[in-house]
C-alpha positions in Angstrom: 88.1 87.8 153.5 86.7 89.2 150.5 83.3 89.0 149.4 82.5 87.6 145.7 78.7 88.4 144.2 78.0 85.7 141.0 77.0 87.9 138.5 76.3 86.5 134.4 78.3 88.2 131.2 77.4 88.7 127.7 80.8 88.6 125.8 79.4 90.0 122.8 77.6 93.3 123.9 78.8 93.6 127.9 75.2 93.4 129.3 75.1 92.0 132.9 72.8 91.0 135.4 71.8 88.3 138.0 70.2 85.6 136.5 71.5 83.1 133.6 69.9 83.4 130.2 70.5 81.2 127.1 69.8 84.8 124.9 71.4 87.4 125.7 68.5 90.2 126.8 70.4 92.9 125.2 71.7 91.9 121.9 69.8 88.1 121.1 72.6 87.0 120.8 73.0 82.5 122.0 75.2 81.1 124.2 77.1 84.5 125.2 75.8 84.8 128.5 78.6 83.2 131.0 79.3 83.6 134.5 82.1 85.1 136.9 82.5 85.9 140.1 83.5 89.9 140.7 85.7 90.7 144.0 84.8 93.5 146.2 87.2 94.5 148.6 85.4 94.4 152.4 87.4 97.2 153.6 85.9 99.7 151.4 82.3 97.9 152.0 82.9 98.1 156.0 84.0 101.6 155.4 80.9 102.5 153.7 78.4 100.9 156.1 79.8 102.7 158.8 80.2 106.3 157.5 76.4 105.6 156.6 75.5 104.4 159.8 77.2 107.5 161.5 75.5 109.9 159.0 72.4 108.1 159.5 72.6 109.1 163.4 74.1 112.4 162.7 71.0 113.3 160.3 68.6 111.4 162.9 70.3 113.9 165.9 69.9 116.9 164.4 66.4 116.4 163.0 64.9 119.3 163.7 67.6 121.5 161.9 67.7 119.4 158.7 63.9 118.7 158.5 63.5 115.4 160.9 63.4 111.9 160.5 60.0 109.6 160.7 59.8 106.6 161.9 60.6 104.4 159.4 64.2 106.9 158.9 63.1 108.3 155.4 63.4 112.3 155.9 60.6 115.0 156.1 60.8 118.4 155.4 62.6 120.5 153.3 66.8 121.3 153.5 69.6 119.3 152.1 69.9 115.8 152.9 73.2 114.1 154.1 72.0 110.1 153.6 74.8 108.5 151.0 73.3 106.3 149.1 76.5 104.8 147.3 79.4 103.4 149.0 82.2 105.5 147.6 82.6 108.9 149.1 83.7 111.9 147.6 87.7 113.0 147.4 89.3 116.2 147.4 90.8 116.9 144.0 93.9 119.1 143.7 93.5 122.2 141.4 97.0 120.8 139.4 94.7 117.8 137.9 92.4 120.3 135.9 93.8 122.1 132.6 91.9 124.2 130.3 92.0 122.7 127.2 93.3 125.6 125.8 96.4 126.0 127.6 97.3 122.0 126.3 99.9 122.2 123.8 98.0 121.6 120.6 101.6 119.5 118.9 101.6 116.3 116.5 103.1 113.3 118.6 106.3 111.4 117.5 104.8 108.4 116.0 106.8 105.4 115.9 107.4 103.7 112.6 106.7 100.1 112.2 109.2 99.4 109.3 105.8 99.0 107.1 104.7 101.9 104.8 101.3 99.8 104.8 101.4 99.1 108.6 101.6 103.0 109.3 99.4 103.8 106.7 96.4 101.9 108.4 97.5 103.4 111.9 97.3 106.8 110.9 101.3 107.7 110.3 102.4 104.9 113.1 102.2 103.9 116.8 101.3 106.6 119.0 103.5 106.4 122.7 101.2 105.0 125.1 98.7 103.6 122.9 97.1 100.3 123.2 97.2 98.3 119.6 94.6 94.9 119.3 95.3 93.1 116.0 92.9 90.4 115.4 92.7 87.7 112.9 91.6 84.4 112.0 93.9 81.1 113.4 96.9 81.1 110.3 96.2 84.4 108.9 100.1 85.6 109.9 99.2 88.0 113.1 102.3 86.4 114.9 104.3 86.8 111.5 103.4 90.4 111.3 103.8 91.5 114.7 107.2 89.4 114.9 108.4 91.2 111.8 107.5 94.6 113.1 109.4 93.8 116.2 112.2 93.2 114.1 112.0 96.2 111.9 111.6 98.2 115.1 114.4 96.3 116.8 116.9 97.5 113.9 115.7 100.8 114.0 113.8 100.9 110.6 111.1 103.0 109.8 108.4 103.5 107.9 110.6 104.1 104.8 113.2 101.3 105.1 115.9 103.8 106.8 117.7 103.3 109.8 117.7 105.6 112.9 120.6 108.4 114.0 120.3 107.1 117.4 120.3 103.8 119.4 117.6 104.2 121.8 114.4 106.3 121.4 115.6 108.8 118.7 112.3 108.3 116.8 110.3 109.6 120.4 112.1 112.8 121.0 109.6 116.0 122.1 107.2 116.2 124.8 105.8 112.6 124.2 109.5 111.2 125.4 108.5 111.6 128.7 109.8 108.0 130.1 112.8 108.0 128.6 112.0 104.4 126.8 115.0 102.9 125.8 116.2 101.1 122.1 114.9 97.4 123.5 111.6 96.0 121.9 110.0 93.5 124.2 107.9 90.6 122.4 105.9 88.0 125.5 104.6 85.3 124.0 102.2 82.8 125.9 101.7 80.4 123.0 105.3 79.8 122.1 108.1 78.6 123.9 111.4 81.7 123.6 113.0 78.9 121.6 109.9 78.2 118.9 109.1 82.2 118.7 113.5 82.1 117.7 112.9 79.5 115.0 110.0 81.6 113.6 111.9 85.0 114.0 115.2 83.4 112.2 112.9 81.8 109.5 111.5 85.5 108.7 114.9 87.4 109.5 113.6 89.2 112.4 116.8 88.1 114.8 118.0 91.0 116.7 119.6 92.0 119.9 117.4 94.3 120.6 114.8 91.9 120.3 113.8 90.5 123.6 111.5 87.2 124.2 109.9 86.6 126.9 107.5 82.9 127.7 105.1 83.6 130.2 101.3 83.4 130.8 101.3 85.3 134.0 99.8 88.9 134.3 102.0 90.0 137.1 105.4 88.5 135.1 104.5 90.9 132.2 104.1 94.1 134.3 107.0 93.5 135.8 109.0 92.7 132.1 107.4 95.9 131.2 108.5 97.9 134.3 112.0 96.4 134.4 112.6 96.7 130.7 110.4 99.9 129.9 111.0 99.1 126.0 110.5 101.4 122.9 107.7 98.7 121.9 105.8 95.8 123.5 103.9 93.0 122.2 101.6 90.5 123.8 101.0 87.2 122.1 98.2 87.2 123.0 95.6 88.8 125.0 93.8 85.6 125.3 96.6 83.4 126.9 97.5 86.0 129.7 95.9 85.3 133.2 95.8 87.0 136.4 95.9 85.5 139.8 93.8 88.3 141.5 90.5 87.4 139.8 88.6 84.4 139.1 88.1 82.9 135.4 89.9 80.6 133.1 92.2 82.1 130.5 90.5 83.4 128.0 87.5 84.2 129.6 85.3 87.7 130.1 86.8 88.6 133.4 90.1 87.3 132.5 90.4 89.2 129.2 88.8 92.3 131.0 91.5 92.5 133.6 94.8 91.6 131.1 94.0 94.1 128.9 92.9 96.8 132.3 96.5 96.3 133.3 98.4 96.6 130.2 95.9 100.1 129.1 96.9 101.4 132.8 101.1 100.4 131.9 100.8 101.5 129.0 99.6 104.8 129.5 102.0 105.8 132.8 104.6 104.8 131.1 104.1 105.7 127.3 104.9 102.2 126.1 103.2 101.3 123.2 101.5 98.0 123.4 100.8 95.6 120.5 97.9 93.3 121.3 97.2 89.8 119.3 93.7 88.9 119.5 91.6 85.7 118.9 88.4 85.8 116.6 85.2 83.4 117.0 83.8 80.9 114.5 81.9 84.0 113.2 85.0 86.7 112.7 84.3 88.8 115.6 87.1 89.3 118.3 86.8 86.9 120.9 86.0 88.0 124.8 84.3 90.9 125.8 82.9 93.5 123.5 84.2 96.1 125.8 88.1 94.6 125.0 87.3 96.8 121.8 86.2 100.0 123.5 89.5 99.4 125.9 91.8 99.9 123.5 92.6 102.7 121.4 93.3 101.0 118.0 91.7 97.6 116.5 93.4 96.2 113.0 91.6 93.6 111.5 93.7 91.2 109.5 92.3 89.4 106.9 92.9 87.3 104.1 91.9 83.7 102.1 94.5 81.1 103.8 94.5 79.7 100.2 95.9 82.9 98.9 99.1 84.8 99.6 97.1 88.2 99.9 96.6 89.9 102.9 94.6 92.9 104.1 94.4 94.8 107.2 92.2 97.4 107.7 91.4 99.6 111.0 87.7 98.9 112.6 88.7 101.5 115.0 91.2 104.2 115.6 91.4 107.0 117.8 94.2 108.7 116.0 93.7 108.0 112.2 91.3 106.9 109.8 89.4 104.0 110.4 88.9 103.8 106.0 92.6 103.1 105.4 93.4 99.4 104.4 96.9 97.7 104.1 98.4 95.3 101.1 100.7 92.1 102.0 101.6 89.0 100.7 102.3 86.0 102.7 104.8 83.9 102.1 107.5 81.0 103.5 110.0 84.0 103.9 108.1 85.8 106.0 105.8 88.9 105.1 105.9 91.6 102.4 104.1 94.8 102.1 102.2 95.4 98.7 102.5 99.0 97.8 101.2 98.9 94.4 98.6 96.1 94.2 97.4 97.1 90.9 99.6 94.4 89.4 98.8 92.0 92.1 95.1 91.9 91.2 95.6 92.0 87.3 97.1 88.9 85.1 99.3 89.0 82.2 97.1 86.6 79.8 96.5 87.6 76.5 99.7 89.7 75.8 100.7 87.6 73.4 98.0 85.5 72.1 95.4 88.0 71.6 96.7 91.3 71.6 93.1 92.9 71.7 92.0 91.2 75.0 91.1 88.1 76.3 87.6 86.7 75.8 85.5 86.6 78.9 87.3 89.2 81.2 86.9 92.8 82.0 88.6 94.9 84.9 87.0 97.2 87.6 88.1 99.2 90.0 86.7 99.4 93.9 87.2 101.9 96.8 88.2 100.5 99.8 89.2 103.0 101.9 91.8 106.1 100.3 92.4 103.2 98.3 91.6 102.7 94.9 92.0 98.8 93.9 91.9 97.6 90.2 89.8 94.0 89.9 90.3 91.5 87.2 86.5 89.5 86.5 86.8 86.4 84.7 83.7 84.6 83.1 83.4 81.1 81.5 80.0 80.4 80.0 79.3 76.6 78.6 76.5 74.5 77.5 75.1 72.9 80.0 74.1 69.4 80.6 72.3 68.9 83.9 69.0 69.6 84.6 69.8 72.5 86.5 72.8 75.1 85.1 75.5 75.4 87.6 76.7 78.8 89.4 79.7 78.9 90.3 81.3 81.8 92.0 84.7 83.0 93.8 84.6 86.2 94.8 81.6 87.7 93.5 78.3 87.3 95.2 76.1 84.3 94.0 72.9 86.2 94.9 74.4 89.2 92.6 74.9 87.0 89.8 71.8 85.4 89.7 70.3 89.0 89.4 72.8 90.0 86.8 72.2 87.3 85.0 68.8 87.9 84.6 68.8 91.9 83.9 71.1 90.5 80.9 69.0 87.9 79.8 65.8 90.8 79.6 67.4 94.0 78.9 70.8 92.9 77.3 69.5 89.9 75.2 72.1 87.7 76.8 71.0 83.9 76.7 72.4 82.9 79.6 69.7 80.7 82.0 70.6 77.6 80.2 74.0 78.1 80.5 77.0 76.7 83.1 78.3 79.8 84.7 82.0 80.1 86.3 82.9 83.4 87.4 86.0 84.5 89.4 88.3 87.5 90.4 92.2 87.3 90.1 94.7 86.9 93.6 91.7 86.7 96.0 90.4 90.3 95.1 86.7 91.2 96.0 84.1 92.4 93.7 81.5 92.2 96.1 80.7 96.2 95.7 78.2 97.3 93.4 80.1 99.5 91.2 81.4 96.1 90.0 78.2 95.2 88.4 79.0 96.5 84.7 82.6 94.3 84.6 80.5 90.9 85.8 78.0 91.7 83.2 80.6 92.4 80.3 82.7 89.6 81.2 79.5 87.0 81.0 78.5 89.0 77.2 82.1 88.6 76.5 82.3 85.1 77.3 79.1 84.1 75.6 79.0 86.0 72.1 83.2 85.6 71.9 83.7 89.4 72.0 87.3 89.9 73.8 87.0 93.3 75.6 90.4 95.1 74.7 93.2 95.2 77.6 93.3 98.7 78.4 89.6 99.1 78.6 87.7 99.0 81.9 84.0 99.7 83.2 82.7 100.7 86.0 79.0 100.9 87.3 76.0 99.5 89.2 73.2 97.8 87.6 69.6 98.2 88.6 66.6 95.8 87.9 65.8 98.1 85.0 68.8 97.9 83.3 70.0 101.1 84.4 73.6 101.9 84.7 73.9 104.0 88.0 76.5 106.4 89.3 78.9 104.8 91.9 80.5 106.9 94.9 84.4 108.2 94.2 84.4 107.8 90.5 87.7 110.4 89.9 89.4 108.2 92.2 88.6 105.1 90.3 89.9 107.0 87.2 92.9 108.2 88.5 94.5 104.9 89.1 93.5 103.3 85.8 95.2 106.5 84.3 97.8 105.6 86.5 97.3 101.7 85.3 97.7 102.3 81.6 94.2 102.5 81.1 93.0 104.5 78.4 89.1 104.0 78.1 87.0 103.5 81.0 82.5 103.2 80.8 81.5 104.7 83.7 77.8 105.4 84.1 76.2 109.1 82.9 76.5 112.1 85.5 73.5 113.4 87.4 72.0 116.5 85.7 73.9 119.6 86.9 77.0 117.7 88.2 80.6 118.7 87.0 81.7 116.2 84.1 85.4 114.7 85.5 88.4 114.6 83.1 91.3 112.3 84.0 94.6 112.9 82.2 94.7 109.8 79.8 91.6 108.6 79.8 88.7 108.4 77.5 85.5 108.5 79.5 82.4 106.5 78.0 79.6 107.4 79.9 76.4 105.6 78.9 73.0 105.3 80.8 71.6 101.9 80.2 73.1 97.9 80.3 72.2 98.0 76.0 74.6 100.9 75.5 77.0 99.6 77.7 77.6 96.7 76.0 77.6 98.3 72.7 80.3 100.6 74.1 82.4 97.5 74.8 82.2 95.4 71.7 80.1 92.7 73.5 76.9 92.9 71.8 75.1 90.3 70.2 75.8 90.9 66.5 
């Protein structure tokens, strides 16, 4: 019967060791540390003692020609020692399992399209063959909606672009990476969902297809043997979390657990060149739930991420071994199902003021951020009244509160902006984030705005960071901020002065203001007090 040793996990870094802590040694971090119980097969154990104990007397017999033994079996003398010390012995490795690396074809792979332009975008061009996908997300965010409506795109043989495939089957994975032969089917195993609830949810979002395959099951040894039976084009487990295996110990869900289920489908996955889709489970602080090496497993981990409130949605790559890990993706949630977001410039901007004021609205200016290739537009929108409680409230959605506060007083001593007795509310428009510094010089215009009734003119925009001096300083990636509010309709844009000796950047369309100080900035702008 197999021996088990108890050893103790950390599920946030992968430290382990013997004894039970309440901090984890290596990171600090509380309550991490768990136990499990780790077979060892007594065969290979047995095997060990005994080739030890024979080379033991071997080395002991021939003392004289390897050096000798003393008493207490430790060797003297010089020579080379035959003692193992580990328990796993050495193998013969044929010649045909080393390649110079420069006799392996140096060819792009046939990615598989996902039916997303935004999906593909964030995995580098689409899913590699063989490749091990971990999408994680908060409880409600819409992993199962995405993953289920990528199933159905791939099911129906759309791509990337919306177009169907010439050919049932694997058309898409032609080349040397069609190696297995991986047929048309797309397998989706969900151990949350019943085949019958995961069919309600796929007709809600119009993801029915024949080629669409469910599967209910939380057993490990069931899904290999899906996998192996139906060796599909694509295969998604719903989720890592909920799969158990009967070899080794541990509740679902668990370190060991989690370890194994995602061992197995890694070692499927890459014999066979199926791609797996993982859906992952985050804790009550964000991070992906289970063991931290589940992330080092895998060759790709998406993020998805989003206010529940909100129909926006963003996934972005935290890791990927054959892309960019700076690309992000646009969707929009909603009771039909999912919808990728191209163009999210109009997404983040609103449409008040076309009308009634012509010139602008009071109390807003636009920014742009960087996240990733990506260039974003953000709408800030400020509402400053008199206040009547003792102390002025602050508050904030989107934007940082600690960041205001210091705005608020770099105003107040280098902009001549009254604003410490005043009730701040300050917000951005369809959930966007304005959390990066270069959005400093649109918060503080849209609070001047607000406060001296200075509208700030529509197709205006400022960009910058603000220092406790009342410097305006550069921001990173300024041409590609200006080339989408070219593309935008923007046609002035404040941006702060250049370094000395840097090349000046000229955007088709736009009218670059650069100033050097929060005073000129706001002079620039029209938001000055008169």
């Amino acid at each position: 019967m197999a021996k088990s040793s108890t050893q103790y996990l950390c599920s946030e870094c992968g430290w382990s060791g013997g004894k039970w802590f309440g901090r984890c040694p290596e990171c600090g971090q509380w309550g991490t540390v768990e136990e499990f119980h780790e077979a060892r097969p007594s065969s290979r154990t047995r095997a060990a003692k005994i080739t030890m104990t024979e080379t033991g007397a071997a080395t002991r017999g021939s003392g004289g020609a390897r050096g000798g033994m003393t008493s207490d079996g430790s060797g003297t003398g010089g020579g080379i020692g035959t003692v193992r010390t580990s328990r796993t012995s050495a193998v013969h490795v044929p010649d045909s399992l080393i390649t110079p690396i420069t006799d392996v074809d140096d060819h792009d792979v046939d990615r598989i399209g996902t039916g997303f332009e935004e999906f593909d975008r964030v995995l580098g061009g689409g899913i590699v063959p063989g490749s091990v996908v971990l999408v994680a997300g908060e409880p409600g965010i819409g992993k199962s909606t995405l993953l289920l409506e990528t199933a159905g795109r791939v099911a129906a043989g759309i791509d990337g672009n919306n177009s169907e495939r010439t050919a049932s089957g694997s058309a898409g994975n032609t080349g040397t990476t069609n190696l297995t032969d991986l047929t048309g089917k797309v397998l989706y195993v969900s151990g949350e969902e019943s085949t019958a609830q995961v069919r309600m949810h796929a007709g809600r979002i119009g993801a029915v297809n024949e080629n669409l395959l469910l599967s209910s099951t939380t057993d490990l040894a069931t899904v290999l043997g899906l996998l192996e039976q139906v060796n599909p084009r694509l295969a998604i487990v719903d989720s890592a979390q909920t799969i158990t295996s009967q070899d080794v110990d541990g509740i679902a869900g668990g370190s060991t657990q989690v370890r194994e289920v995602a061992s197995a489908l890694i070692d499927v996955a890459k014999s066979r060149g199926i791609p797996v889709l993982l859906v992952g489970h985050v804790t009550k602080d964000g991070s992906i739930a289970g063991p931290r090496t589940l992330e080092h497993l895998v060759d790709v981990v998406c993020q998805f991420e989003g206010d529940p409130q909100t129909a926006l949605r963003m996934l972005r790559a935290v890791k990927n071994r054959f892309g960019p890990t700076d690309e992000v993706g646009c969707f929009d949630m909603s009771g039909e199902g999912i919808d990728e977001v191209t163009n999210p410039g109009a997404l983040f901007l609103s449409d008040a003021g076309d009308s009634d004021a012509p010139g602008g609205t009071e109390g807003t200016c636009v920014t742009f951020t960087v996240d990733g290739h990506r260039s974003l537009p953000i709408e800030v929108q400020a509402l400053v009244t008199n206040s009547v409680l003792p102390t002025p409230r602050r508050a904030t959605n989107g934007i940082d509160s600690n960041r205001l506060a210091m705005l608020v007083a770099v105003l107040y001593r280098h902009g001549k902006v009254p604003l410490l007795t005043n009730d701040l509310y300050i917000s951005t428009i369809a959930g966007g984030l304005a959390k990066e510094p270069s959005c400093d010089l649109a918060v503080a215009a849209a609070l001047a705005s607000a406060a001296f009734h200075a509208p700030i003119p529509r197709d205006w925009a400022a960009i910058g960071e603000i220092s406790l001096t009342g410097q305006v300083r550069p921001v990173p990636r300024l041409e590609y901020r200006l080339r989408e509010a070219a593309r935008l309709g923007f046609t002035h844009v404040v941006v702060p002065k250049r370094r000395r000796g840097a090349k000046p950047i000229a955007v088709d369309g736009i009218t670059v203001i650069e100033v050097d100080s929060l005073p000129r900035a706001l002079r620039a702008l029209g938001v000055e007090r008169k």
